[in-house]
C-alpha positions, 0 to 999 in steps of 0.5 A: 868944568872939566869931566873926569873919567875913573879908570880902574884896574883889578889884581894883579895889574900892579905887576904888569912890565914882569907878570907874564910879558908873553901874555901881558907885554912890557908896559908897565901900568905907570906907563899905561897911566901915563899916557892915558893922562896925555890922551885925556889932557888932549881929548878935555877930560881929567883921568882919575886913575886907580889900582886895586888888588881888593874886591870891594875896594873897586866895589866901593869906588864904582858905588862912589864913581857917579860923585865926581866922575862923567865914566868908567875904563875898568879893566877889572882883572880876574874880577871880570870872570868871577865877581857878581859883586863888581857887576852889581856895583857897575848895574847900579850906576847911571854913567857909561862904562867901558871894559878894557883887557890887555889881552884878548880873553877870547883866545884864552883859557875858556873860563876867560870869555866869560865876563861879569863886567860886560853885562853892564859895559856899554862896549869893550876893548881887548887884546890891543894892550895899553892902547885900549886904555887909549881907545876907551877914552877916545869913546868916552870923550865921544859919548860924553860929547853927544850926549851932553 
């Protein structure tokens, strides 16, 4: 049986290709969802990929993850310096879990470094773009590897 990673993605990234290229690049989501179905297909694991505007769509889809899911990739937005919520739900669960950002928060605007998410991610990615979407799966693929 094949293990499928649930990768998610908070606001806003719907617009990515247009919202603020000098910040978030040209790559279009549909782009960054592709490849990581390539990356996964040739690393044995099924993507699930999704995208949300909506607190507790993300909140919901996290509580159900361990259903059918082996790990996260979120890349939770602006939900990642505002929303305990997401951070519960992240808690709550028993799966590995890695944070993924476009940018690098760290040399952004202060309110920026600080991340709900990461209090419960087992690692993060930031400012390599679309390609830490790719990362992220190398390291789950790794994970799930070692410890299944």
């Amino acid at each position: 049986m094949t293990a499928t990673i649930l990768i998610l993605n908070g606001p806003n990234l719907n617009l990515l290709g247009t919202r603020e290229p000098d910040i978030y690049g040209r790559e279009t989501l549909a782009t960054i969802e592709s490849a990581c179905r390539a990356r996964g297909q040739g690393l044995g694991l099924d993507v699930d990929f999704r995208q949300s505007n909506d607190e507790g769509e993300l909140v919901t889809w996290i509580q159900e993850a361990p259903k059918a899911h082996a790990g996260i990739i979120i890349n939770a937005g602006a939900y990642t310096h505002t929303s305990v919520a997401i951070l519960d739900a992240l808690s709550a669960i028993d799966m590995p879990i890695i944070e993924v950002h476009l940018s690098n928060i760290h040399r952004r605007e202060e309110f920026r470094h600080h991340s709900f998410v990461s209090k419960a991610a087992d690692g993060m990615i930031c400012g390599l773009g679309g390609q830490g979407y790719e990362l992220a799966l190398d390291a789950l693929a790794k994970r799930l590897k070692n410890n299944g």
